[in-house]
C-alpha positions as CSV (number, residue, x, y, z in Angstrom):
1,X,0.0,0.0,0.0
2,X,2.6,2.5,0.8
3,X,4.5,1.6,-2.6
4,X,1.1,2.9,-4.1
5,X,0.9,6.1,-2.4
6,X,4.3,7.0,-3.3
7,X,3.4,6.0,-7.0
8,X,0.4,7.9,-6.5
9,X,2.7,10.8,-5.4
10,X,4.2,11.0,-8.9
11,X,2.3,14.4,-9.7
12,X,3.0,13.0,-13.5
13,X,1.9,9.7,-12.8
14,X,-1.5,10.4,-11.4
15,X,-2.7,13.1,-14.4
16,X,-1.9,10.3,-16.9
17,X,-4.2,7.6,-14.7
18,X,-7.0,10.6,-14.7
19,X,-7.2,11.5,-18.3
20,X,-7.3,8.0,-19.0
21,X,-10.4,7.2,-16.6
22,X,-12.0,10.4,-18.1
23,X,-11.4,8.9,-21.7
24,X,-12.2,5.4,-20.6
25,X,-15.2,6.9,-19.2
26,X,-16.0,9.5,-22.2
27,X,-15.9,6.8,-24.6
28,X,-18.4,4.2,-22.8
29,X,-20.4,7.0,-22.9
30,X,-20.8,8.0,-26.8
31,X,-20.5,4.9,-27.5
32,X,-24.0,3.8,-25.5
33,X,-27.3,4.5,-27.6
34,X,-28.5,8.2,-27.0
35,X,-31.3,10.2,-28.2
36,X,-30.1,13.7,-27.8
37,X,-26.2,15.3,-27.4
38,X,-24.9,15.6,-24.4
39,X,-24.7,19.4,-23.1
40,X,-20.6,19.4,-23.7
41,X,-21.3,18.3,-27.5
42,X,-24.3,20.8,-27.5
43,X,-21.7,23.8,-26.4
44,X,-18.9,22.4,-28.2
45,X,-21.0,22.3,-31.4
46,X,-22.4,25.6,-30.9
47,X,-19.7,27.4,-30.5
48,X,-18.2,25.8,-33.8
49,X,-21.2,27.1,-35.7
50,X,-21.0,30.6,-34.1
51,X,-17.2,30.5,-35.1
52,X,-18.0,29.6,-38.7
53,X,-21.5,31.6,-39.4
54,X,-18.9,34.8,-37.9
55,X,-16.4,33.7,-40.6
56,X,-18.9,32.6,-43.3
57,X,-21.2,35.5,-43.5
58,X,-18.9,38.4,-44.4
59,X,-17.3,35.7,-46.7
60,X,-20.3,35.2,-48.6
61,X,-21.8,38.6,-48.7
62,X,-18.3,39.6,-50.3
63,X,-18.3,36.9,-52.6
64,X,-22.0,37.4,-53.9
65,X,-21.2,41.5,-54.0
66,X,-18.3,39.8,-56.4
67,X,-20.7,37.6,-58.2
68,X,-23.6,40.4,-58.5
69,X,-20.6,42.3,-60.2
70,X,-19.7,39.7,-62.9
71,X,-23.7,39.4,-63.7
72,X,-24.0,43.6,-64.2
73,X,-21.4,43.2,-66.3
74,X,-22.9,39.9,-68.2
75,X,-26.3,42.0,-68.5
76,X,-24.8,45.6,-69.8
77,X,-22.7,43.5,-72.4
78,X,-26.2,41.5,-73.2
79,X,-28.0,45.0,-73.5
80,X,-25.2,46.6,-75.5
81,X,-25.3,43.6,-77.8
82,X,-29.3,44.0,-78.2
83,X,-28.7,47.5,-78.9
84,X,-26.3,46.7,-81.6
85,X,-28.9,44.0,-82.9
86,X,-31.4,46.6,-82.4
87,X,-29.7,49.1,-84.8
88,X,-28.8,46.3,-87.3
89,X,-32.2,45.5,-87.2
90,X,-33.9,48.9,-87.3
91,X,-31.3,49.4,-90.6
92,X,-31.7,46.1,-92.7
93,X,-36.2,46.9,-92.0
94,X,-35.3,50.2,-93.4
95,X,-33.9,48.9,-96.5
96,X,-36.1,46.6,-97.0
97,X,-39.1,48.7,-96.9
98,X,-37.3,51.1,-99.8
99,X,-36.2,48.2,-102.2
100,X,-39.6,46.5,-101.4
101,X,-41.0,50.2,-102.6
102,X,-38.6,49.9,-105.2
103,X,-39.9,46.8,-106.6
104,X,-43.5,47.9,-105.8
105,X,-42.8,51.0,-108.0
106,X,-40.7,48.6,-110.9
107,X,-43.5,46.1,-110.8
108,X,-46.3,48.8,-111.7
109,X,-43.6,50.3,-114.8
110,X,-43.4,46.8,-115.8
111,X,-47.1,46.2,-115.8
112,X,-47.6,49.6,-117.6
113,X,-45.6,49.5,-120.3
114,X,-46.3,45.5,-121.1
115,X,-50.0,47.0,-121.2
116,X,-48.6,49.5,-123.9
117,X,-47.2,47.4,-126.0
118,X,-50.3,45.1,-125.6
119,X,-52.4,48.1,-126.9
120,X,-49.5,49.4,-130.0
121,X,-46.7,48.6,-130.7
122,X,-44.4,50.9,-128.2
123,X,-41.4,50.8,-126.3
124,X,-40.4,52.2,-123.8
125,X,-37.5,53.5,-121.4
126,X,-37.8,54.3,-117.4
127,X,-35.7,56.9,-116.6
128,X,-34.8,58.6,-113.2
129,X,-36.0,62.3,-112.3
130,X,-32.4,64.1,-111.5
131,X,-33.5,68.0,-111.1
132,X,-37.4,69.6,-111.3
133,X,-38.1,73.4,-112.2
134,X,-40.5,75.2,-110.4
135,X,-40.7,78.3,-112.0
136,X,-44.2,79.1,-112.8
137,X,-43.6,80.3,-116.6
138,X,-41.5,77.0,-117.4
139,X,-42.1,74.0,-115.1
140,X,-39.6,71.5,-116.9
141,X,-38.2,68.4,-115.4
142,X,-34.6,67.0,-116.6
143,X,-34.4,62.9,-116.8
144,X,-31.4,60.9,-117.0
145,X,-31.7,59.4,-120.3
146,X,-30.9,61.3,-123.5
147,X,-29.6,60.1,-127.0
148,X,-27.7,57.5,-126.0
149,X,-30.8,55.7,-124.7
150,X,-33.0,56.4,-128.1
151,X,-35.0,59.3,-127.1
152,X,-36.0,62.3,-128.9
153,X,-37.4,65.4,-128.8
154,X,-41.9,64.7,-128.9
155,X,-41.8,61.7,-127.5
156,X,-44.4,61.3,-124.4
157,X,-43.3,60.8,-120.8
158,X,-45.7,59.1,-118.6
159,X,-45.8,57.9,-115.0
160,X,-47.5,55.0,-113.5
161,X,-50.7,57.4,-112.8
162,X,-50.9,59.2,-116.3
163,X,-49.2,61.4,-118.8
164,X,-46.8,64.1,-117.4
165,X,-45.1,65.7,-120.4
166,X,-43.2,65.7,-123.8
167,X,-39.2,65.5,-124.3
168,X,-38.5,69.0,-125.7
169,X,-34.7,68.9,-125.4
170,X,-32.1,66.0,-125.7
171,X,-28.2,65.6,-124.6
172,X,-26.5,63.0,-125.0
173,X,-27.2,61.4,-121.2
174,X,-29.9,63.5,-120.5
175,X,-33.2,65.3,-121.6
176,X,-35.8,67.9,-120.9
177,X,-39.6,67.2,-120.6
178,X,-41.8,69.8,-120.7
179,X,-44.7,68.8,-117.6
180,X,-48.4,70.0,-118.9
181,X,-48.4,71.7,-116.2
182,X,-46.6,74.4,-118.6
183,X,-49.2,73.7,-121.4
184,X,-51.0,77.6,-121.9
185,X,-52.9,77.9,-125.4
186,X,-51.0,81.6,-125.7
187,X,-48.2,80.1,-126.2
188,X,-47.2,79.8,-129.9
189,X,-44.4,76.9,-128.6
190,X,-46.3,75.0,-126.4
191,X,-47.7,71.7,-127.7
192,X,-51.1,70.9,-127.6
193,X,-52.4,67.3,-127.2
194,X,-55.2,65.8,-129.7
195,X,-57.6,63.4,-127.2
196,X,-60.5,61.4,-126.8
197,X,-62.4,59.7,-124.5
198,X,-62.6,55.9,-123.7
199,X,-65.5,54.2,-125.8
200,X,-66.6,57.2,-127.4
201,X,-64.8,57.4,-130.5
202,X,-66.7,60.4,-131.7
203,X,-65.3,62.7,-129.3
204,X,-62.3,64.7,-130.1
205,X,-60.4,67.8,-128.5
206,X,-57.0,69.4,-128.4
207,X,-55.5,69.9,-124.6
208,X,-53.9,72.9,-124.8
209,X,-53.8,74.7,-121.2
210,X,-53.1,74.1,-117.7
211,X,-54.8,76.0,-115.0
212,X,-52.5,76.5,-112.1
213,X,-55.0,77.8,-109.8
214,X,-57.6,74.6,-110.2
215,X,-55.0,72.2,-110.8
216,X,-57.1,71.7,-114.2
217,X,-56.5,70.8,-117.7
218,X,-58.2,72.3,-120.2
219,X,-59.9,70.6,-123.6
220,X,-60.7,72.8,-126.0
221,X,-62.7,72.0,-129.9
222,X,-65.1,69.3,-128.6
223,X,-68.0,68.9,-130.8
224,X,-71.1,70.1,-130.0
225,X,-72.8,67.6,-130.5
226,X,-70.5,65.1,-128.6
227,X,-71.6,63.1,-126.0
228,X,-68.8,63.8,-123.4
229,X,-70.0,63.7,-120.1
230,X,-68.7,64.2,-116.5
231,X,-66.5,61.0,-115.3
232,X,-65.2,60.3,-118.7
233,X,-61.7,59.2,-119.3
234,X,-59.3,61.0,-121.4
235,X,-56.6,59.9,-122.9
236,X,-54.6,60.8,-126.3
237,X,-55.9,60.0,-129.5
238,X,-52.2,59.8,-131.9
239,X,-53.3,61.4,-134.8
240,X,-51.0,64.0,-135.1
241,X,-47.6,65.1,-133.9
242,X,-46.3,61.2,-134.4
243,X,-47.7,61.2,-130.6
244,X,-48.8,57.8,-129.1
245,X,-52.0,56.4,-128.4
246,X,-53.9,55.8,-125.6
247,X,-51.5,57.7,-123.2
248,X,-53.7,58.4,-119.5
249,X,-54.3,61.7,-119.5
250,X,-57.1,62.5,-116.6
251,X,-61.0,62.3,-116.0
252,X,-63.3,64.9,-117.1
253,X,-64.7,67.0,-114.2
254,X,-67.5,69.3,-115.9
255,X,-68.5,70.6,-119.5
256,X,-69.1,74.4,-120.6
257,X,-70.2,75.8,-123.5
258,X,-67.0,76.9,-125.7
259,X,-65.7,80.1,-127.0
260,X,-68.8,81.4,-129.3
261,X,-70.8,78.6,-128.4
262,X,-70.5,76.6,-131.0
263,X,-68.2,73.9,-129.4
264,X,-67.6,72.2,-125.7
265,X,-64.9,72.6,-123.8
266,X,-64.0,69.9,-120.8
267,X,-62.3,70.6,-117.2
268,X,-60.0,67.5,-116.8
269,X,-58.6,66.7,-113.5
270,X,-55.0,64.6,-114.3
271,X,-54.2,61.2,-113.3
272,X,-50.7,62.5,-112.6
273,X,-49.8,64.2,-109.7
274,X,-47.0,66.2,-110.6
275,X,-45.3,65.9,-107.2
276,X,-42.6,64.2,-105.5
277,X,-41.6,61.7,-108.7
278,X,-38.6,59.1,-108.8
279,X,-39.3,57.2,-111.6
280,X,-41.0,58.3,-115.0
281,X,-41.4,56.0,-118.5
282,X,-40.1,57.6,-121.9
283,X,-42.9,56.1,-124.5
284,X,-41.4,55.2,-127.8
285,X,-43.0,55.3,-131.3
286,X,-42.0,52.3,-133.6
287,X,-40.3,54.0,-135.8
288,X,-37.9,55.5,-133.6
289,X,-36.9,52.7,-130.9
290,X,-34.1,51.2,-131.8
């Protein structure tokens, strides 16, 4: 017994033999079937969660601030690409609506002058409107055809609405056309058209002014005993001047008595508009096309 105190004494000796009991004793302990965690594992865990949700937290937040950085970047180089498609887009729409308008406007010259050489024996050129003159005592246009292309001074130019003129000067790579907006019967040059109307062969006139305040033509040396009538269409008869046949001219408006009242005259409102043209049609006789 008194070897085992003094064994006991070994300050050392006896720690060692306490720890040991306390692990002895620590591991019967988890190792028996338990429900819950014992309130050292509850404090012990605890604490390692406060430890990490201290650490954790200010980790995260900084890495989602990171994150939420990398995605506004992501989204203003999505939006600047949509912008860019946007502009793209907003420019190829835009150039599709002109050459669709284009081909609208390409489609009705085709149609027009196949219906003119249906009806005689024409040809034709379509030629591009490069300057207009708005002076009131010679409204001209200048085209950019000339004799190069075949075209000659008389020769009608139409739109897809209706006559607008005659050629009265040619260059080489371009020409003149007198609009009949410039038609005035005082004028010894100015041209006067010889017309009819549409399934009344009996009626015949010479267009030979333009009122500027009505927007009017005027067609003069109708027979009084004609049956033109209000609604009628006009167009041009070709039986003098070499000029073509069946050119759209307008629609009569009203009849008055003529000058000394022994013919008609007719108020014709134009097909053409006389505004804002692009392309225009340069009708060819036989005889001259080439």
């Amino acid at each position: 017994m008194v070897e085992l105190f003094k064994l006991l004494g070994n300050k050392r000796l006896f720690v060692l033999l306490v720890g040991l009991v306390t692990f002895i004793a620590l591991m019967g302990f988890t190792l028996g079937p338990r429900t819950a965690l014992s309130w050292p594992e509850k404090f012990l865990k605890d604490s390692v969660g406060f430890v990490q949700y201290v650490f954790y937290k200010p980790a995260s937040s900084v890495a989602g601030f990171f994150k939420d950085l990398a995605n506004m970047r992501t989204v203003y180089q999505e939006n600047e690409e949509l912008r860019i498609a946007m502009g793209h887009y907003t420019r190829d729409r835009l150039k599709y609506n002109d050459m669709e308008q284009v081909n609208e406007q390409l489609q009705k010259a085709l149609n027009f002058t196949e219906e003119q050489k249906n009806r005689y024996n024409y040809g034709s050129r379509i030629a591009q409107v490069i300057s207009a003159n708005s002076d009131p005592n010679s409204r001209t246009i200048n085209i950019d055809i000339g004799e190069n292309a075949g075209i000659k001074p008389g020769m009608a130019v139409t739109s897809q609405e209706g006559l607008v003129g005659v050629v009265s000067h040619v260059s080489s790579y371009t020409s003149t056309v007198n609009l009949l907006t410039s038609m005035d019967a005082n004028d010894p040059t100015s041209n006067a058209i010889a017309a009819t109307a549409v399934g009344k062969e009996k009626v015949f006139g010479m267009i030979e002014s333009y009122d500027p305040k009505t927007g009017m033509l005027k067609m003069t040396k109708i027979s009084e005993d004609s049956n033109i009538k209000k609604g009628d269409e006009i167009i041009s008869s070709g039986i003098i001047n070499n000029f073509p046949k069946y050119m759209r001219i307008g629609e009569v408006e009203k009849v008055e008595v003529g000058e000394y009242g022994l013919t008609r005259t007719a108020i014709i409102k134009p097909y053409a508009s006389f505004l804002d043209w692009k392309e225009l049609i340069v009708i060819i006789p036989p005889e001259v096309k080439e």
